[in-house]
C-alpha positions, 0 to 999 in steps of 0.5 A: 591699700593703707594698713589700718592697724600699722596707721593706728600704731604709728598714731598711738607711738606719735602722741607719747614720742618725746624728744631726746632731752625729754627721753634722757630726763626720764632715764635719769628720774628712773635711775634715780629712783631706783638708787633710792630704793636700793639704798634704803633697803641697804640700811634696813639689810645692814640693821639686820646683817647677821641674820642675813649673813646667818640665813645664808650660811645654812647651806655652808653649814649642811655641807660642812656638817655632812662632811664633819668640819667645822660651820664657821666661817674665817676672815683673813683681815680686820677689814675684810668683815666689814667689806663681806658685810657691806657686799651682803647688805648691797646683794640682799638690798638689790633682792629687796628692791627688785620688783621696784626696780623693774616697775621703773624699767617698765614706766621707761620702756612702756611709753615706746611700746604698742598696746599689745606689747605692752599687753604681754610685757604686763603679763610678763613681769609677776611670772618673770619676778616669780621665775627669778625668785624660784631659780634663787631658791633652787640655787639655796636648796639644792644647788649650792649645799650639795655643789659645796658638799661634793668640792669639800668631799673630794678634799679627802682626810686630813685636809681641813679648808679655810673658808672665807666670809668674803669668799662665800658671800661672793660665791652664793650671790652670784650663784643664787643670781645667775640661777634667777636669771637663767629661770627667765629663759622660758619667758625670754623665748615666748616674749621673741616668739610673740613679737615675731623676732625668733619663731620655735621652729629656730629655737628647735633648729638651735636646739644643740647650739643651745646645749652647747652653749647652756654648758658654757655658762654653766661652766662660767657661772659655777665652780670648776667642777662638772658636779656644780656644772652638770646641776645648773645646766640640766635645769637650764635645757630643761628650761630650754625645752619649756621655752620651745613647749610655751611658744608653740605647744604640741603633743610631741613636745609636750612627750620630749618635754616629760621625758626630759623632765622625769629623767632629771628628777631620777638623776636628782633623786639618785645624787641626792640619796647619794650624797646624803646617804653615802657612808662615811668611814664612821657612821652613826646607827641610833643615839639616845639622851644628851650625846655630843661631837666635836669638829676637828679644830673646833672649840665647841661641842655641838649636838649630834643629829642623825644627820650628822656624817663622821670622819677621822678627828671627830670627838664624841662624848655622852652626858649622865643620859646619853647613848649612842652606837656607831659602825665604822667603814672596817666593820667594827660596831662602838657602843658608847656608854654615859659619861664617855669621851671617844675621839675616832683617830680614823677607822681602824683607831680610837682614843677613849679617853674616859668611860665605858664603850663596847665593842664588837670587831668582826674582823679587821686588818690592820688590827683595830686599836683604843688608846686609853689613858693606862694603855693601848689594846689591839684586836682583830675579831671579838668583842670588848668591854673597856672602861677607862679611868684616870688611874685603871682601865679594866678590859674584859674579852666577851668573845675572840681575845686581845692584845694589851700594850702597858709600858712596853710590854704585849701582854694576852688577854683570853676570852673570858678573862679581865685585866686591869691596866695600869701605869706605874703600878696598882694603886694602894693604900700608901698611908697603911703600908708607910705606917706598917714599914715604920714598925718594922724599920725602926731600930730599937734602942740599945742600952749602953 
C-alpha cells in the first residue's frame, strides 16, 4: 500500500529541487548577503568603538575594582590598538547582523525541507536568537566578571597584572560566544527529537557521557581554572537536563530538573555572597562627603564606593566634607578625618602623610605601625589621636600607650599624655632670637 503522505512530500521537494549550479548560485547570493551586512555593520560599530570597547570593560573593571587594581586596560605596541579595535568592531558587527544572517541561512535551507520541518525550523529561529542573546548576557554578568575576579584574586599581594586590550577583547567574545551557543542546546535536542534522529530515551542513556563531555568543553572554551569551568559547565547540564524535559515532559523529569536547578541557584548565590562579601585585608565600614582612592600605580583618583574592597598600596585621602572609617583584617579600626591623606602599606602598616586619623587596636602582633612625616609610631593595643603636618606631628594616647621612632631614638608615650614629634627640633621664631643674640653678642667699642 502507497504511502500517501511520503508521495506528498516527494511531490512537494520535487517542484522546488534545483539543479546543482542553481543550488551553489543561491549558496553564493546568501553569502554574499551576509557579508554585506556584516560590513555594514562594521563601520557603524567602528563609528561608535570606544563606546563598545567602554561597555565591554565593565566586567574588567568590577573585577579589578573589587580587587583594587587598576581598571585600564594596556597595549604592548602601537599597532596593537587598532587590531583589538578592528577585532571588536568585527565581533560586535557579527552580533548585529546575526538575526540577518540566520533569515539567509534559513531562505537557503528551507527550499529542501518538508512543510512540517519548516514548521518547527520557524518556531525555532526567535527562541534560538532569543537563547544566544540570554547565554551572552549570563557570560556579561555573571560569568566573566566573577570568573576575572577569582584568576586576579589568586595572584596574591604584590603582584600587579598587565592586562592587555587585545587579550581581553579576545577573552570576552569568545567567552560571550561560546556561552550563546551552548544556551542552543536545549533547542538542538528537541529539534532531533522532532525529526525522529535522537529520541530522549538516548539522550537520558548519554546522560554521563554528557557530563563528561559538557566539562570538556567547558575546559576548552574558558581559562584554566576549575572557578570558570565549574560555572559555564552547571549552566551547561542544566540546559542538558532541559533538553531531555522539552523532548519528552514527565512528571519525574520535571523533579530531577528542579533539583538541579534549585541546587545551582544555591551554589551561585553562595559563591556569589562570597566573592562580593569575602573581607579584604582593609575593609571599609561607612564613608561620608567627598572621600577618594587611589590603585597602586595609578595616576587618577577615583571615587570611593562601598563597593570598593582595599589591598596593600592603596591611597586614601578626605576633602574639606569627607569622612570615612575602616577595619583591617588585624583588627584594628581607622577613623579618617577631613583633609587626610592615608596609604595603607599593608595590614599592620600605614603611611599618614597629612591630617587627623584615629585609631583603635584591640591587639596586633606584630605591632601596628603609622609612618608620618616627623616620625614613625608603634603599638599593639589602645587607641590613638595622630595629626600630622609638614613640620609636627602631635600623638595623644586616649587609651593603652605607644611607642615613638624620631631620629633614631624610642621614646614612651603613656596613656593620657601627648607629644609633638618633630624633626630637627621645634620650630621657633629665628627672626626674635638672631635679633636678641645680636644685643648680647655684639662687642662694645673700647676707647683708646
Amino acid at each position: 500500500m502507497v504511502n500517501l503522505e511520503t508521495e506528498e512530500h516527494i511531490d512537494e521537494i520535487e517542484k522546488v529541487r534545483m539543479p546543482f549550479g542553481t543550488h551553489l548560485e543561491e549558496l553564493r547570493k546568501r553569502l554574499i548577503y551576509s557579508i554585506i551586512a556584516i560590513i555594514l555593520c562594521f563601520f557603524l560599530c567602528w563609528f561608535f568603538k570606544v563606546q563598545i570597547l567602554d561597555m565591554a570593560k565593565k566586567p574588567h573593571k568590577f573585577a579589578m575594582g573589587k580587587i583594587g587594581l587598576s581598571t585600564e586596560l594596556q597595549v604592548l605596541s602601537y599597532q596593537e590598538g587598532f587590531y583589538a579595535y578592528m577585532k571588536l568592531c568585527f565581533i560586535s558587527s557579527v552580533f548585529l547582523a546575526y538575526p540577518f544572517i540566520i533569515y539567509q541561512i534559513w531562505r537557503f535551507v528551507s527550499v529542501g525541507l518538508y512543510k512540517k520541518e519548516r514548521r518547527y525550523i520557524m518556531l525555532f529561529l526567535p527562541i534560538s536568537y532569543l537563547a544566544f542573546v540570554i547565554g551572552g548576557l549570563f557570560g556579561y554578568f555573571l560569568l566573566i566578571p566573577f570568573g576575572l575576579q577569582f584568576l586576579i584574586g589568586i595572584l596574591g599581594p604584590g603582584i600587579q597584572p598587565i592586562i592587555t586590550m587585545q587579550q581581553y577583547v579576545s577573552f570576552v567574545f569568545m567567552l560571550t560566544v561560546a556561552l550563546g551557543l551552548v544556551f542552543q542546546l536545549p533547542l538542538v535536542m528537541l529539534l532531533l527529537s522532532k525529526i525522529q534522529l535522537i529520541t530522549p530515551d538516548k539522550f537520558i542513556k548519554w546522560r554521563k557521557y554528557a557530563i563528561l563531555v559538557i566539562f570538556i568543553i567547558a575546559a576548552i572554551v574558558t581559562p584554566p581554572d576549575p572557578f570558570t569551568q565549574t560555572m559555564t559547565a552547571g549552566p551547561m547540564i542544566i540546559l542538558y537536563e532541559l533538553g531531555i524535559l522539552v523532548a519528552r515532559p514527565t512528571k519525574k523529569g520535571f523533579m530531577f530538573l528542579g533539583t538541579i536547578v534549585g541546587s545551582g541557584i544555591i551554589v551561585l548565590f553562595a559563591t556569589y555572597f562570597y566573592l562580593t562579601h569575602r573581607g579584604g585585608e582593609i575593609n571599609l565600614l561607612n564613608a561620608h562627603g567627598d572621600v577618594q582612592f587611589l590603585y597602586p600605580g595609578a595616576t587618577e583618583w577615583s571615587k570611593l564606593s562601598m563597593r570598593t574592597s582595599f589591598h596593600k598600596g592603596i591611597g586614601l585621602k578626605t576633602g574639606g566634607e569627607g569622612k570615612t572609617l575602616l577595619s583591617t583584617k588585624k583588627g584594628v579600626d581607622i577613623g579618617i578625618d577631613i583633609n587626610t591623606e592615608v596609604q595603607f602599606v599593608d595590614s599592620s602598616k600605614i603611611q599618614l602623610k597629612h591630617g587627623q586619623i584615629i585609631i583603635s587596636v584591640n591587639e596586633s602582633d606584630p605591632l601596628f605601625e603609622i609612618d608620618t612625616p616627623n616620625g614613625r609610631i608603634r603599638t599593639s593595643k589602645g587607641t590613638l589621636n595622630i595629626q600630622a603636618g609638614e613640620l609636627v606631628t602631635i600623638v595623644t594616647a586616649v587609651k593603652g600607650d605607644a611607642t615613638l621612632l624620631l631620629e633614631g631614638e624610642e621614646k614612651k608615650l603613656l596613656e593620657g599624655r601627648q607629644h609633638k614629634m618633630t624633626i630637627g627640633g621645634e620650630p621657633v621664631d629665628i627672626g626674635y632670637i638672631i635679633n636678641w643674640s645680636e644685643g648680647i653678642l655684639t662687642k662694645p667699642d673700647v676707647k683708646k
